[in-house]
N, CA, C and O of each residue as an XYZ file, in Angstrom:
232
protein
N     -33.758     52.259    -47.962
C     -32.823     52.941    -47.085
C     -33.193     52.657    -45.623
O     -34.386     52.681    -45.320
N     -32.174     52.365    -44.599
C     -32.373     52.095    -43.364
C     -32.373     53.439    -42.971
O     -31.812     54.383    -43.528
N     -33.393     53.428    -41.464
C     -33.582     54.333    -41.227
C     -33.045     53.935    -40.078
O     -33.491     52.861    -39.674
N     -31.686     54.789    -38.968
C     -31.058     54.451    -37.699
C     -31.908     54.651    -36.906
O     -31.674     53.834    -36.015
N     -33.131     55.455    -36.518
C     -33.092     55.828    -34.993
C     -34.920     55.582    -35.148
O     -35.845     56.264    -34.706
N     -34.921     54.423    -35.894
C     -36.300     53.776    -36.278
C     -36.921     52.760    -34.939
O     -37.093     51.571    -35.211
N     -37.138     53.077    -33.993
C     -37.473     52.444    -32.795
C     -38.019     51.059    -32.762
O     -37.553     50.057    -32.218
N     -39.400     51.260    -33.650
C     -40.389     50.665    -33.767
C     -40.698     49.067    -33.283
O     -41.523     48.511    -32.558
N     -39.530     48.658    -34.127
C     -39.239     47.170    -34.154
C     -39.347     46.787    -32.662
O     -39.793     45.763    -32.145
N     -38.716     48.095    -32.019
C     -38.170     47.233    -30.232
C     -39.325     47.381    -29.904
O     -39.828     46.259    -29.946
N     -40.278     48.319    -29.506
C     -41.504     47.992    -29.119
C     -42.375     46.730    -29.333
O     -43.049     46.260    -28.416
N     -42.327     46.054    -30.915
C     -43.260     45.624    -31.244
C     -42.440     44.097    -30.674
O     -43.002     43.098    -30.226
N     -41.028     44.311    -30.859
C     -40.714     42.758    -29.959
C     -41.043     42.258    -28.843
O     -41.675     41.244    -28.546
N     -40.413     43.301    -28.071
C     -41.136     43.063    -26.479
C     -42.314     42.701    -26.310
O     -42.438     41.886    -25.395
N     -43.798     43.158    -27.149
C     -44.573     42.200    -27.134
C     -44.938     40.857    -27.554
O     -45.888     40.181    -27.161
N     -44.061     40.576    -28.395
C     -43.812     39.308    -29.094
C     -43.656     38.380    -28.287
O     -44.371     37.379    -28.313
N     -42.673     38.560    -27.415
C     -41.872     37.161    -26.388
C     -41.750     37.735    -25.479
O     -41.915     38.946    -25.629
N     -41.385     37.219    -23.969
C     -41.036     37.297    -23.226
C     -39.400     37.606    -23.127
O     -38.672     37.075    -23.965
N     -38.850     38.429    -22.146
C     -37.412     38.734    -22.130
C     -36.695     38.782    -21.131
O     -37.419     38.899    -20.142
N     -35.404     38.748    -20.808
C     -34.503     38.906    -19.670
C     -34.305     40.720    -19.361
O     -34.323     41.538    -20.281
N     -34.188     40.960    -18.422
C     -34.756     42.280    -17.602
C     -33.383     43.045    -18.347
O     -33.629     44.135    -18.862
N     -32.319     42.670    -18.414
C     -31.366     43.234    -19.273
C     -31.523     43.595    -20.744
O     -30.881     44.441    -21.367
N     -32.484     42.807    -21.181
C     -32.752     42.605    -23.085
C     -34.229     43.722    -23.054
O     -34.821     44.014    -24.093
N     -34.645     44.236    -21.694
C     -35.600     44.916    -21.953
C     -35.232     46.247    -21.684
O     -35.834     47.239    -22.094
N     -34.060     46.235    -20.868
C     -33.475     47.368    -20.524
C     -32.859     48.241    -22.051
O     -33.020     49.432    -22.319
N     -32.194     47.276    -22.803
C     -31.455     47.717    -23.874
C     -32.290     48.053    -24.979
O     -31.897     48.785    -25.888
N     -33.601     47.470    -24.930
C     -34.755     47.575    -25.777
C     -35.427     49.166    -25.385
O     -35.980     49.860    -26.238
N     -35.335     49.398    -24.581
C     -36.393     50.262    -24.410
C     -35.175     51.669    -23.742
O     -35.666     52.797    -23.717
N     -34.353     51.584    -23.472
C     -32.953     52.779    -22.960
C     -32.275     53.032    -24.461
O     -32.002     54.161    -24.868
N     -32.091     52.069    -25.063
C     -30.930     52.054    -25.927
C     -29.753     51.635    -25.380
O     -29.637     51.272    -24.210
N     -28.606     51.684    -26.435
C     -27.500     51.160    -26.989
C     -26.376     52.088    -25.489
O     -26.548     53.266    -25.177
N     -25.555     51.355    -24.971
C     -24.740     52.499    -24.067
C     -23.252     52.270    -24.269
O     -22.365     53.050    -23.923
N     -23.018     50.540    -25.163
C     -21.387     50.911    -25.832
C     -21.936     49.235    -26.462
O     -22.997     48.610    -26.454
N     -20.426     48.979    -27.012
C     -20.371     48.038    -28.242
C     -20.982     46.549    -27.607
O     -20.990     45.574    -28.359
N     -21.317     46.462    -26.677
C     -21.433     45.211    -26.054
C     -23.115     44.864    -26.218
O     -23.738     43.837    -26.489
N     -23.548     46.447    -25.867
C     -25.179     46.764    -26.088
C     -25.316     46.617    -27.770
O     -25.887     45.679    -28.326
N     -24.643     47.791    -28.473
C     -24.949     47.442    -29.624
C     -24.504     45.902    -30.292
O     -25.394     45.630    -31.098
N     -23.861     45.208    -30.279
C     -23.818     43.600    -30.617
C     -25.186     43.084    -29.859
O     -26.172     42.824    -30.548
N     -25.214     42.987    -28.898
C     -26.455     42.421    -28.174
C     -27.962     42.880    -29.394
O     -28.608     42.000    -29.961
N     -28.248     44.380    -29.567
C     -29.573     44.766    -30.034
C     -29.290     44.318    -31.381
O     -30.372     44.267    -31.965
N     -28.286     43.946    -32.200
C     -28.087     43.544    -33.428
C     -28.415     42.080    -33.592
O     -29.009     41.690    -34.597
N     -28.018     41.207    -32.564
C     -28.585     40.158    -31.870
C     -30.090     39.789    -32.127
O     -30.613     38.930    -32.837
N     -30.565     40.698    -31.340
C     -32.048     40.734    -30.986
C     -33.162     41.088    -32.160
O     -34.274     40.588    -32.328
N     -32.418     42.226    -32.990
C     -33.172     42.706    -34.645
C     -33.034     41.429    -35.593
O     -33.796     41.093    -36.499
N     -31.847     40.792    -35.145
C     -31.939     39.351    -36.417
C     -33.261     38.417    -35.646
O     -33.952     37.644    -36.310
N     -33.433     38.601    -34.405
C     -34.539     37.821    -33.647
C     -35.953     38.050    -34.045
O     -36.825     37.184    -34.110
N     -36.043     38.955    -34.230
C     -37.005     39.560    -34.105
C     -37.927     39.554    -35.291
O     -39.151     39.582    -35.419
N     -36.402     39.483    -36.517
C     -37.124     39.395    -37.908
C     -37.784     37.748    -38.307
O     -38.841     37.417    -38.845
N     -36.803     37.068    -37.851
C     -37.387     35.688    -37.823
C     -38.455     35.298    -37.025
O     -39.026     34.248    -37.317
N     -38.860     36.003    -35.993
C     -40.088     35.523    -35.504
C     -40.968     36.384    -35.992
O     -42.094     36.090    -35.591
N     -40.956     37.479    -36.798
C     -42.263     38.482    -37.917
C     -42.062     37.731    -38.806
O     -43.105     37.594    -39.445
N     -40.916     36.901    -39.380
C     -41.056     35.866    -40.841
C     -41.996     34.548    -40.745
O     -42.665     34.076    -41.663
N     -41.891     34.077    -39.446
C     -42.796     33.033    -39.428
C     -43.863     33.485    -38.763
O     -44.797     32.684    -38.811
N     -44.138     34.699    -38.014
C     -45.690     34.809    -37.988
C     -46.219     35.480    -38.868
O     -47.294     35.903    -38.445
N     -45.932     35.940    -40.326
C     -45.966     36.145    -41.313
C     -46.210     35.154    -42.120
O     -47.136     35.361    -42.904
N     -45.776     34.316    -42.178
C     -46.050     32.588    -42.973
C     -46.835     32.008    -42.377
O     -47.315     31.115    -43.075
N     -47.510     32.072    -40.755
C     -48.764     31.283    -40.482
C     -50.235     32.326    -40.775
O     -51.407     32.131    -40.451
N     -49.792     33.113    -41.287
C     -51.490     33.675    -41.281
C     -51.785     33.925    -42.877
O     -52.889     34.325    -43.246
């Protein structure tokens, strides 16, 4: 079961990579209409692929 208001992930991205001051804004404020939420939906498919392959190098 997904859990909605599960933060976690955004924290642990932002340390992952480097970001545009807007992608950190939305990371760390939240969602403020559909443009934000497409964008952070964006960023969670990002995010999983770079925990999948640093997951496969260690």
């Amino acid at each position: 079961m997904t859990k909605w208001d599960d933060t976690s992930w955004q924290k642990e991205f932002l340390e992952m990579k480097s970001h545009s001051l807007s992608d950190i804004k939305l990371l760390t404020e939240g969602v403020k209409g559909l443009k934000g939420a497409w964008r952070l939906g964006v960023l969670h498919v990002e995010y999983k692929k770079l925990k999948k392959k640093q997951e496969e190098e260690q």
